[in-house]
C-alpha positions as CSV (number, residue, x, y, z in Angstrom):
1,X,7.4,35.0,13.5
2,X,8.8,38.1,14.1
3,X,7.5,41.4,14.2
4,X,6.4,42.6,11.0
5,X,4.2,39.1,11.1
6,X,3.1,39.5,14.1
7,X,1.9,43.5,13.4
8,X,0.1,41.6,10.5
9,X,-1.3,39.4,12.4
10,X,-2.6,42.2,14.9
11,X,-4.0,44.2,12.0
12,X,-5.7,40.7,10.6
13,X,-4.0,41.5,7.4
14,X,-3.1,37.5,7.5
15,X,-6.8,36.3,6.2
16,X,-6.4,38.1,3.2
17,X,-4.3,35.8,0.5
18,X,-2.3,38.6,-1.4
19,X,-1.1,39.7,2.1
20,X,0.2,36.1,2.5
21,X,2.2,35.6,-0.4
22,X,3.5,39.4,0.1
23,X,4.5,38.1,3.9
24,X,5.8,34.8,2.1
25,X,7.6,36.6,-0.3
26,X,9.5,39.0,2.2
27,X,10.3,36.2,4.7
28,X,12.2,34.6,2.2
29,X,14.9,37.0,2.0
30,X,15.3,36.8,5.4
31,X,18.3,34.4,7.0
32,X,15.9,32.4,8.9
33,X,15.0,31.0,5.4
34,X,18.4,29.1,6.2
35,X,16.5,26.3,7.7
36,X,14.1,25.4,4.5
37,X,17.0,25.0,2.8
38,X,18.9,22.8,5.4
39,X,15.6,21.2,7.1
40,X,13.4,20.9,3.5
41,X,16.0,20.4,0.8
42,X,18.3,18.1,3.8
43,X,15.5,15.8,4.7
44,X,14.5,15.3,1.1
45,X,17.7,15.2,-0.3
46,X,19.3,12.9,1.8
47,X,22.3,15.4,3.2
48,X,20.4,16.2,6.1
49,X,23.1,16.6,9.1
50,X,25.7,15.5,6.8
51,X,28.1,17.2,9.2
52,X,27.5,14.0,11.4
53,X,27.6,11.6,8.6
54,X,29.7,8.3,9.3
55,X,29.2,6.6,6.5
56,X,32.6,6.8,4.3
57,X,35.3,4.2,5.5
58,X,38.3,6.6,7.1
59,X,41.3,4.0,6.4
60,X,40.2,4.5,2.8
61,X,39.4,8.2,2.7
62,X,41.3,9.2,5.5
63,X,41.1,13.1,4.6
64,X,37.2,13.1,5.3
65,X,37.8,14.6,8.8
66,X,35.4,16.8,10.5
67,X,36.5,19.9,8.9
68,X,35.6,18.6,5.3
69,X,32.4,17.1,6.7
70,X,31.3,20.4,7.9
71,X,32.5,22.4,4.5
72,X,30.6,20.1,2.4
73,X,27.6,19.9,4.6
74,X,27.8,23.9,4.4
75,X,28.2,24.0,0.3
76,X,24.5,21.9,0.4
77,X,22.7,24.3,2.3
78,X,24.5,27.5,1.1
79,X,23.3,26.2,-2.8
80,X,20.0,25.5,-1.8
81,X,19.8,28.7,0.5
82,X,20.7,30.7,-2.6
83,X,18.1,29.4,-4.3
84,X,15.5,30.6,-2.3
85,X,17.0,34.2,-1.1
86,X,17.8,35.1,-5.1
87,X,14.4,33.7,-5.9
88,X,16.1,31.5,-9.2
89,X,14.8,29.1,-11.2
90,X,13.6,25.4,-10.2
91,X,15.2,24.1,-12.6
92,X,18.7,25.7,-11.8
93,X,18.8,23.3,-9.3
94,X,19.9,21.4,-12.1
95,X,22.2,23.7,-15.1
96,X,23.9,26.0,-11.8
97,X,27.1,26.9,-13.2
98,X,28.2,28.2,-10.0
99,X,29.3,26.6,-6.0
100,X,30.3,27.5,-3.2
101,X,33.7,26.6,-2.2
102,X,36.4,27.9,0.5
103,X,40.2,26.8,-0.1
104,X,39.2,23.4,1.4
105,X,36.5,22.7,-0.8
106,X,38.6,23.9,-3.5
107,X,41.0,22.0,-3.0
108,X,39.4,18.9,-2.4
109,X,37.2,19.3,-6.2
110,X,40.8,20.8,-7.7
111,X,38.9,23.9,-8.6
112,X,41.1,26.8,-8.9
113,X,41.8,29.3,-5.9
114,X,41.6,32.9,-6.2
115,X,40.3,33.4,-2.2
116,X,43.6,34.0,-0.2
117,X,42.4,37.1,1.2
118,X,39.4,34.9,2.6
119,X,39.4,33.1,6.0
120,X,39.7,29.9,5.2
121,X,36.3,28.9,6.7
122,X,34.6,31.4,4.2
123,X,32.3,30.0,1.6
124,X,31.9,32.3,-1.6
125,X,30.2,32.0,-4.6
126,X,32.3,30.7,-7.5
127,X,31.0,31.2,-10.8
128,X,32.1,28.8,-14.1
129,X,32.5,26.0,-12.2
130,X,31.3,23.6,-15.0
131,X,34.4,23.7,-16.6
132,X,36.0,21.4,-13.1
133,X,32.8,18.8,-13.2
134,X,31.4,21.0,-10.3
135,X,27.9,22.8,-10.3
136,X,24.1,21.9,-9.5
137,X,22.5,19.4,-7.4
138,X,23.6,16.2,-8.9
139,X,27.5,17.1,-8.6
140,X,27.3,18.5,-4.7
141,X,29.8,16.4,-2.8
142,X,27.3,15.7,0.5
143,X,25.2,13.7,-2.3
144,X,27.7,11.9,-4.1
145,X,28.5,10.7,-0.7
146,X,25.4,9.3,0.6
147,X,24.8,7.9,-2.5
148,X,28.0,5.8,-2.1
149,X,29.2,3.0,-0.5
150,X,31.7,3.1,2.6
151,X,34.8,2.2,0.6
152,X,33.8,2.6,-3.6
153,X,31.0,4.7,-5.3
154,X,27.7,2.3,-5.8
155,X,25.9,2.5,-9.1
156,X,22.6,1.0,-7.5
157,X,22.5,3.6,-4.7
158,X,22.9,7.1,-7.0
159,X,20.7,5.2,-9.4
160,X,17.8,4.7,-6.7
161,X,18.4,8.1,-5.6
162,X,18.0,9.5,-8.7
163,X,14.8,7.8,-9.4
164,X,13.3,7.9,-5.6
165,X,14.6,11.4,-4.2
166,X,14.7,13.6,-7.6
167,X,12.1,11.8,-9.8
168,X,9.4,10.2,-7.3
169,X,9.7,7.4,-9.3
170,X,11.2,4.6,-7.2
171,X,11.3,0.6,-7.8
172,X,10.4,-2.1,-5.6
173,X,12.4,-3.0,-2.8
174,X,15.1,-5.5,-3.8
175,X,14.3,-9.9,-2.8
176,X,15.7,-10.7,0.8
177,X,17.6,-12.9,-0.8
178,X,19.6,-10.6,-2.9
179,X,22.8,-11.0,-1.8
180,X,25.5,-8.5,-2.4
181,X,28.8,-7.8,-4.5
182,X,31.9,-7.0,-2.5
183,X,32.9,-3.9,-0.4
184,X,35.9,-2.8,-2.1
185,X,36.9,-1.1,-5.3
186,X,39.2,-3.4,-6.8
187,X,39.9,-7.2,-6.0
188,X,42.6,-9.5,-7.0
189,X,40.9,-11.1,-9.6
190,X,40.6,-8.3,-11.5
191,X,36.5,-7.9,-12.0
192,X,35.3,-4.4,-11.9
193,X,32.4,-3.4,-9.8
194,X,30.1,-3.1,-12.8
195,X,31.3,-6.6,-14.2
196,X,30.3,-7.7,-11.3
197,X,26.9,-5.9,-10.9
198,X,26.4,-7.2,-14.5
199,X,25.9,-10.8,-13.2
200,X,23.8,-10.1,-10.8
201,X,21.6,-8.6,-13.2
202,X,21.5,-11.6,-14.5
203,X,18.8,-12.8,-12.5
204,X,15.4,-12.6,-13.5
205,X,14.1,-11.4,-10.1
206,X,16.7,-8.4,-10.5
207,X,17.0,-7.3,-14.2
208,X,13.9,-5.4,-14.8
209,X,14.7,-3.1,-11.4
210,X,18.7,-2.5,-12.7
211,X,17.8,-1.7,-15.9
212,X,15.7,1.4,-14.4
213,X,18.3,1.7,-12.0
214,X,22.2,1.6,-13.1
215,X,22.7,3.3,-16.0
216,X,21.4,6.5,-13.9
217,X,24.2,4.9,-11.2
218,X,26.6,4.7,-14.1
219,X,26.4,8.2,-15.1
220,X,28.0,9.1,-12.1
221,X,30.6,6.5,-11.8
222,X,33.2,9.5,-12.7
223,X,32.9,10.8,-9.4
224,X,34.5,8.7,-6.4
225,X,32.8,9.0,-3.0
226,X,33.7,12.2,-1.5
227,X,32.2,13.7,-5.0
228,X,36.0,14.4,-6.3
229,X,36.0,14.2,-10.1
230,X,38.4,11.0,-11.4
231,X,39.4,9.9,-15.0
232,X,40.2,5.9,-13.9
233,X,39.5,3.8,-11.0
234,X,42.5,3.0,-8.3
235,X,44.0,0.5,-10.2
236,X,43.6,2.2,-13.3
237,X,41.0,0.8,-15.1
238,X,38.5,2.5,-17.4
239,X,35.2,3.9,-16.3
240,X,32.2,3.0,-18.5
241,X,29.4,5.4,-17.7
242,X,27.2,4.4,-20.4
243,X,24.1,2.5,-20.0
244,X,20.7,1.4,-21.8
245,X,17.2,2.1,-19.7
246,X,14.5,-0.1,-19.5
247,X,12.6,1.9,-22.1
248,X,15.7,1.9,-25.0
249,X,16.8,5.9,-23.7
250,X,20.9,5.8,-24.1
251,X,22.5,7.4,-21.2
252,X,26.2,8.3,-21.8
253,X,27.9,10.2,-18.9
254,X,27.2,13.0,-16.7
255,X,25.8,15.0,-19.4
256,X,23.6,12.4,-20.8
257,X,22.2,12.0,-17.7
258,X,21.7,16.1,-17.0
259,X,20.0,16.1,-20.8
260,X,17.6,13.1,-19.7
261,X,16.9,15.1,-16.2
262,X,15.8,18.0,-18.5
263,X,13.7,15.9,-20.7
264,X,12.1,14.8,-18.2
265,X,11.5,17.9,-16.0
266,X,8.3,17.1,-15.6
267,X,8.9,14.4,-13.3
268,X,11.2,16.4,-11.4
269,X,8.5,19.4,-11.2
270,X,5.5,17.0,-9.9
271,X,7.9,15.0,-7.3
272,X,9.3,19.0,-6.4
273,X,5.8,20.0,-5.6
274,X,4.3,17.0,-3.7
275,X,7.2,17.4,-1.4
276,X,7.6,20.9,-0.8
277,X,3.5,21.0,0.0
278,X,3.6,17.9,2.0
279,X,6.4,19.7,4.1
280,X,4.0,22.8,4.0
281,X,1.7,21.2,5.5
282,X,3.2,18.1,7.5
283,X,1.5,15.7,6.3
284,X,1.4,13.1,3.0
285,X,-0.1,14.2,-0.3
286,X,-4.3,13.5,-0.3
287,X,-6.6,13.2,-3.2
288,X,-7.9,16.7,-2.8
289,X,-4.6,18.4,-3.2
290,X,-4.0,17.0,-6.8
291,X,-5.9,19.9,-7.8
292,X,-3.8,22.9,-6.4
293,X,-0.5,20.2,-7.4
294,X,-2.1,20.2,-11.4
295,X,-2.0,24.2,-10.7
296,X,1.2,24.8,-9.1
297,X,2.7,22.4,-12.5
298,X,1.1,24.9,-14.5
299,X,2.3,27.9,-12.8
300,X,5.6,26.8,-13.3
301,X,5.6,26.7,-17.1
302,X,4.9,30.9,-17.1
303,X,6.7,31.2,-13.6
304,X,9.6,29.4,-12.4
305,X,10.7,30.9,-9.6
306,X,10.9,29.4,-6.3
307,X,8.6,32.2,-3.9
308,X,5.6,31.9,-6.8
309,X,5.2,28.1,-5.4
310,X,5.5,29.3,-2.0
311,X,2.9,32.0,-2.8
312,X,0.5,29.6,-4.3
313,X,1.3,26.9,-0.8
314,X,0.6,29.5,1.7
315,X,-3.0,31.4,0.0
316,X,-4.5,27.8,-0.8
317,X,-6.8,26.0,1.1
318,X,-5.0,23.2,2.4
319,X,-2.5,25.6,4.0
320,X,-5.3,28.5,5.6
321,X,-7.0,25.8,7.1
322,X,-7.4,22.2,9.1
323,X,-9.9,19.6,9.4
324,X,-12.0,20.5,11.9
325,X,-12.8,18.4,15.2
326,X,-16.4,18.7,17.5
327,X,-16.2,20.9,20.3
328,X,-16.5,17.8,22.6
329,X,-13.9,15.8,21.2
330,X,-11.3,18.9,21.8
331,X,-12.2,19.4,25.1
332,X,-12.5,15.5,26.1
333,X,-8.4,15.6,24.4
334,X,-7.6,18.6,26.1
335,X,-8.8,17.2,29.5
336,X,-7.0,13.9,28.7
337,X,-3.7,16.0,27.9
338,X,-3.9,17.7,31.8
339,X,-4.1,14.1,32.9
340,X,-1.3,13.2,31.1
341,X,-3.1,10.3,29.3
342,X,-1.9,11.6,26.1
């Protein structure tokens, strides 16, 4: 907290709900806000520390050092950090037509450059990036990272991510007895990874789970693991992003899978919701907050801003108070906690 919140608190200006969301609303714009978007979005996003991430074979990749690590890990949080600060849109999470990029970054997606009188180390905005595959959540380079294996990209992984992270809609966990298809891109015989993904489908203990999951996977397939944009794989086959749901919905590409996203916003907006008040209020969702949930999904249809959420988090119920405990049974824990038996 810092002063201006603790003055309100003083002043007891904090038990009144419009002074709140005015206090929610201005602490927003301040830089501490940095650490909902890294700590919030991170965590439930998957490209939490990403600046630590090992997962992407080196002998493959061997540009993804430390200094591309810590730009990509930066380009995550300075998205979602924008976001919140400029108060946009949920759902530009989604259509952004911007990113921010320094000459690495740049360099690394092939968007073009005009930042030379930048330290290199300096993020900026960069508007029109849609026009070099770049922009919004689903194209950020930390994602299409953790989403892929450590030597090829991995339909089933974005798929699932797709459908657990950003829908709240995820599938069974796969048989123990699954087995797996090979690590590497391209093999001597000539199979592609999807070929081979393909039959494995072909088990009946399988199918009905890949054919919610890969053609979400699929979509992506034009983007290699480090998120870099690619028009063939290594050996210069064809990518087929195309795929058939289980429900009959074609998905064709990145854009069919951005149009199906928007479709089906409403997903998106519930799964948002449940996770940005469970963070609120560090704990799982409970029956009794499907009300202020049902009110916060209606609020967005008028409002879709980030802070009106937040507003409507911090003046309910669930957030102004806790479950109360007997007098006895918080002073036989706090007695307990001076003996160190808790």
């Amino acid at each position: 907290p810092d002063a201006a919140l603790l003055q309100a608190a003083a002043d007891s200006e904090l038990s009144d709900p419009d002074q709140l969301a005015i206090q929610a609303r201005r602490m927003l714009k301040d830089p501490r806000a940095r650490r909902l978007a890294t700590e919030f979005f991170g965590q439930w996003l998957g490209f939490y520390r990403f600046d630590d991430y090992a997962g992407i074979d080196t002998e493959t990749f061997p540009f993804f050092d430390s200094e591309l690590k810590t730009a990509l890990y930066e380009e995550s949080i300075r998205f979602f950090e924008y976001l919140l600060v400029e108060d946009r849109p949920v759902d530009e999470v989604f259509s952004a037509d911007y990113a921010f990029l320094n000459q690495r970054l740049a360099q690394h997606y092939d968007v073009p450059w005009d930042g030379s009188e930048l330290s290199s180390d300096d993020l900026v905005r960069v508007e029109g990036v849609q026009a070099f595959n770049r922009g919004g959540l689903l194209r950020l380079g930390t994602v299409l990272a953790v989403t892929s294996a450590p030597q090829r990209t991995s339909a089933v992984k974005r798929g699932d991510w797709v459908l657990r992270r950003v829908r709240g809609t995820p599938t069974p966990p796969p048989p123990a007895d699954v087995g797996s298809i090979p690590a590497e891109e391209v093999l001597p015989d000539g199979l592609t990874v999807r070929e081979r993904l393909e039959s494995h489908r072909s088990d009946t203990s399988c199918v009905n789970c890949h054919t919610k999951i890969d053609p979400l996977g699929f979509a992506l397939e034009n983007f290699n693991p480090l998120g870099q944009w690619r028009a063939s794989y290594g050996d210069g086959g064809n990518i087929d992003t195309t795929g058939i749901l289980d429900d009959g919905t074609e998905i064709v590409d990145f854009d069919g899978l951005s149009d199906y996203l928007l479709r089906e916003k409403a997903t998106f907006h519930r799964n948002f919701c449940r996770k940005l008040l469970g963070y609120a209020l560090g704990r799982s969702e409970i029956v009794s907050d499907r009300l202020l949930i049902d009110k916060m999904l209606k609020t967005l249809e008028d409002d879709n801003r980030f802070s009106t959420l937040i507003s409507l988090i911090v003046t309910s119920d669930q957030f102004r108070n806790q479950r109360g405990q007997s007098i006895e049974s918080a002073m036989r824990m706090n007695e307990e906690a001076k003996q160190g038996e808790i």
